[in-house]
N, C-alpha and C positions, 0 to 999 in steps of 0.2 A: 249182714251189714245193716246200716241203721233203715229207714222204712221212711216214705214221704213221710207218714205222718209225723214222725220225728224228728226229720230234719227243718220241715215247718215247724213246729214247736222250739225249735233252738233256735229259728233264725228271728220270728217272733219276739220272741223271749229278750235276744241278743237286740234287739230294735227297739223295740219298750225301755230298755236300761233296768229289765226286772233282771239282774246278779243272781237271783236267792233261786228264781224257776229256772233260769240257765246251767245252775249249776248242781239241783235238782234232775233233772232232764238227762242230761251228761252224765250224771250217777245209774240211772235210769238205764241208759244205752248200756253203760259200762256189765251191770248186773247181766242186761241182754245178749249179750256178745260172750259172757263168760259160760251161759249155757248153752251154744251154742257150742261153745270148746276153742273159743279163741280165746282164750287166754291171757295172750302175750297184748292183745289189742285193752282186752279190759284192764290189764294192768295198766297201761299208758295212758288210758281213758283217765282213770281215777287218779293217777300220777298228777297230770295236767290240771284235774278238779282241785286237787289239795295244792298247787303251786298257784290257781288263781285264788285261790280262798285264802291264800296268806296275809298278813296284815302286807300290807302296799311295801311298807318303811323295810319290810324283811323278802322282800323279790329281788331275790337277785339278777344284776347288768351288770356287763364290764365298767359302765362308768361308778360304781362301787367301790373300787379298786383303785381310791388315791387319785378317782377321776384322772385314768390316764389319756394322754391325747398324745398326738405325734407317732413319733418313734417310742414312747415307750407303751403306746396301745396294742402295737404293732410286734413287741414279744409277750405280751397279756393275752389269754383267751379265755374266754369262759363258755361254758357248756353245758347243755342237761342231759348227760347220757344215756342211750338205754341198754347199754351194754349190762349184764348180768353176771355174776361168776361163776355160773353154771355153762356159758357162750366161750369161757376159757379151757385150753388145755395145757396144765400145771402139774409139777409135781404133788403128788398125794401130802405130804409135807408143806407146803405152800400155798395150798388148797384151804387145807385145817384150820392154816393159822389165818390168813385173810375169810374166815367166815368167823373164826372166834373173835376176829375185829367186826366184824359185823353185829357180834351178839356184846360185843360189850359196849358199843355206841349205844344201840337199840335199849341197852338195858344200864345207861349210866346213872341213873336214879337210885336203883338199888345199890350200885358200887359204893359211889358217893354218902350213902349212910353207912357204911362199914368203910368209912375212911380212904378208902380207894377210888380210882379216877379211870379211865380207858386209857390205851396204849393210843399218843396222838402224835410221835415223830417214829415216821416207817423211812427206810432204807431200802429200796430192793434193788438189787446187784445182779448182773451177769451178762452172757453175752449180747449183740444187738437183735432183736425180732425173738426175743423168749417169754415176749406176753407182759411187761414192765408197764408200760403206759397203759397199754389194756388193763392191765390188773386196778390202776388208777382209776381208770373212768368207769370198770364195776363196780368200784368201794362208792364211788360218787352215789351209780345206779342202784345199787342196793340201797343205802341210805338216803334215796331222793334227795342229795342237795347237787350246788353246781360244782362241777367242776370247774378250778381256775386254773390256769395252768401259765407257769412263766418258766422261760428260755434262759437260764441263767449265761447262758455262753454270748446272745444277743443283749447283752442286760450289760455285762463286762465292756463288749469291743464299741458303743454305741453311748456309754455313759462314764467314761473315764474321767474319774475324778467328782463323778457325782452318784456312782453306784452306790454307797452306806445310804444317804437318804433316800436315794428310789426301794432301797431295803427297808428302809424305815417305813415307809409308806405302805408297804407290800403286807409289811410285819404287822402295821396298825390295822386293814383290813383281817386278816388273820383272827385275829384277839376283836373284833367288832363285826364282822361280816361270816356268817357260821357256810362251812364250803368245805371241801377239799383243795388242798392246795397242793400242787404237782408242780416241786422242782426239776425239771428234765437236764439230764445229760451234767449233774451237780460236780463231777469233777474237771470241768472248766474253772471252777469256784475254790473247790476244795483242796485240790491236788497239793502235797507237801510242801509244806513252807519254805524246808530250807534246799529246794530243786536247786535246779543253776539254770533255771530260767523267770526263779519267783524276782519280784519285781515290788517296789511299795506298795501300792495302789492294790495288787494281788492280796499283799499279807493282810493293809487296815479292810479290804473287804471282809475275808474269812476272818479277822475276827471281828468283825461287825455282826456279820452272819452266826457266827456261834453264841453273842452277845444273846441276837434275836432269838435263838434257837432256847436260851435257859429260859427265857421269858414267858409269862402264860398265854398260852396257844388258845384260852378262849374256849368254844365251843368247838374248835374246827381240828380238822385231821390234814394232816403236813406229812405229805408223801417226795422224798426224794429219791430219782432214778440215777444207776451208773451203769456202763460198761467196763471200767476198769479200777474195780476194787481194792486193786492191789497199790493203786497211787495214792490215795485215800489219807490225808491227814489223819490222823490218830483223835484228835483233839474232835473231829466232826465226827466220828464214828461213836465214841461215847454218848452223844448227844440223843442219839436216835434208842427209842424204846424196844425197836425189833427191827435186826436186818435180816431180810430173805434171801437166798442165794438159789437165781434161776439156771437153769441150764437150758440147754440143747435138749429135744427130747429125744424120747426113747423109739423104739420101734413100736410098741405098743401106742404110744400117744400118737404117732403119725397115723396109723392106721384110725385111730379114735376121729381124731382130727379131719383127716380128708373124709372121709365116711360122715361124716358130720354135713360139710357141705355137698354129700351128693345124694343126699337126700330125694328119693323120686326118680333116680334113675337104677336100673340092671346093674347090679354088680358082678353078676356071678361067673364075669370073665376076667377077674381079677385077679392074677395070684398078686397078694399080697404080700408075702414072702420078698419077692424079686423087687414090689414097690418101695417097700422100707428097703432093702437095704439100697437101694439105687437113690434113694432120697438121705443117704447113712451122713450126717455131719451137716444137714442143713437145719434151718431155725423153722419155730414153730409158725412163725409169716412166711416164710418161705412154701410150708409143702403146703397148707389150705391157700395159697395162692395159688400153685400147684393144680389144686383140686377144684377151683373158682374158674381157672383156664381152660379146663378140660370138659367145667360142665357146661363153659358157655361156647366152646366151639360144637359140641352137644347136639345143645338147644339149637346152635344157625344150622348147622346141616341136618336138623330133622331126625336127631338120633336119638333113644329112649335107653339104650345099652353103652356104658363105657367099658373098655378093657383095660388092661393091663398097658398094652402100646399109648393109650391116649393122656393114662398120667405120666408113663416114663418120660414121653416125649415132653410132655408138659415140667416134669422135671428138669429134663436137659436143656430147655430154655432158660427156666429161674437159673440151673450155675451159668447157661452161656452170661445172663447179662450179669450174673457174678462179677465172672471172668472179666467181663469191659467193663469194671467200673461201674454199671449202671445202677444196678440195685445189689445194696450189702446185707440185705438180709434182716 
């Protein structure tokens, strides 16, 4: 960790109004901490150095974003994730493809001279808790920008009759404010037009939104999530440059997954065998939840070793609150 001496020197620095040694210093620490073998810390360290060293005009805030206030601040988020796509457990297929989105933002300069551009409207599909939003807020973290994120279903029941311009707004940051932008939970939006429950106000949104969607996206990458694929306009499916289709994971990934956070504790009374399949048909927020539960009842009763009984049972809580409703996983 950092040293009086250092910590004097930044708070110094930071008091003076000297920018240039503060940020200096911080690079400084950053290098120090990575020889050490922290890593994850120097990353964030240097993270943070390059988001203050931005030009002012180009620091991203929610009030960026159409200066929303009210109720429509209130389905807007913005964020700087540190989530990483190496923190996810994905299909090997899903994996490939969101890091080759990573290498083709990182390297759109060269595309761009061979007449080619980055994949910048994603789709990712499947069940609820299969790592969707998460996958969002790693694409953010890898490419240090902010994640924005809007509610389209809060966007719909709270601005009726004035959704296309809140869209309009949304869209203009997009094409002027470089981000990821996280549509969540898109078929409140999308769903087929000619349902028997579409309505006007439904249809002149989506196509407002598909207007928005041929439009140029700017610098920025435009992520929309669904659970149910299968309702899916036609017309918004074409729009998107790559749809991923998540799943449920496997027995292997669970076992990858909880293992993941138990990190520091005994396993070796695990069959793991009997934990997947006892966890067989839940999502991947489900079993590291699972794994999160068992290592902190753990830690309170002074325990260095978890078993087998301490995930099941940690299991058979996530389906109890299934079961009532309380968490869908």
């Amino acid at each position: 960790m950092a040293t009086a001496k250092q910590l004097i020197g930044l708070l110094k620095s930071h008091v003076e109004g000297n920018e240039e040694r503060f940020f200096d210093l911080a690079l400084q620490l950053a290098s120090a901490e990575e020889q050490k073998g922290h890593t994850r810390l120097a990353e964030q360290l240097r993270q943070w150095v390059e988001a203050g060293q931005a030009p002012k005009s180009q620091t991203p805030s929610p009030t960026l974003i159409a200066k929303p206030r009210g109720e429509l601040a209130s389905i807007i988020g913005t964020a700087y994730p540190e989530t990483r796509l190496n923190d996810l457990i994905l299909p090997e297929s899903v994996s490939s493809e969101l890091e080759q989105l990573v290498v083709e933002f990182r390297k759109r300069d060269i595309l761009e001279k061979h007449g080619l551009t980055p994949r910048q409207r994603i789709l990712l599909a499947g069940p609820p808790g299969t790592g969707k939003t998460m996958s969002a807020s790693a694409l953010a973290g890898e490419l240090k920008l902010p994640l924005y994120s809007v509610l389209l279903h809060g966007l719909i029941s709270k601005f009726m009759g004035e959704t296309a311009s809140k869209l309009n707004a949304i869209f203009e940051a997009v094409r002027t404010q470089r981000g990821v932008y996280l549509f969540d939970e898109i078929d409140a939006l999308a769903a087929t037009r000619d349902g028997d429950n579409d309505v006007g106000e439904a249809r002149r949104t989506l196509n407002s939104f598909l207007q928005f969607m041929e439009e140029d996206t700017g610098p920025s990458l435009i992520i929309a999530t669904t659970n149910l694929p299968r309702i899916l306009d036609k017309a918004i499916l074409r729009r998107f440059d790559l749809v991923l289709m998540y799943t449920l994971p496997t027995a292997e990934a669970m076992q990858k997954a909880m293992s993941r956070r138990l990190i520091g504790f005994d396993l070796s009374e695990v069959i793991w065998d009997d934990v997947v399949e006892h966890a067989h048909g839940l999502s991947s927020s489900d079993v590291i939840q699972a794994a999160m539960d068992a290592a902190r009842r753990a830690i309170l009763d002074s325990k260095k070793t978890i078993t087998s009984a301490d995930l099941l049972h940690s299991i058979g809580r996530r389906r109890d609150l299934q079961a009532l409703g309380i968490w869908s996983g």
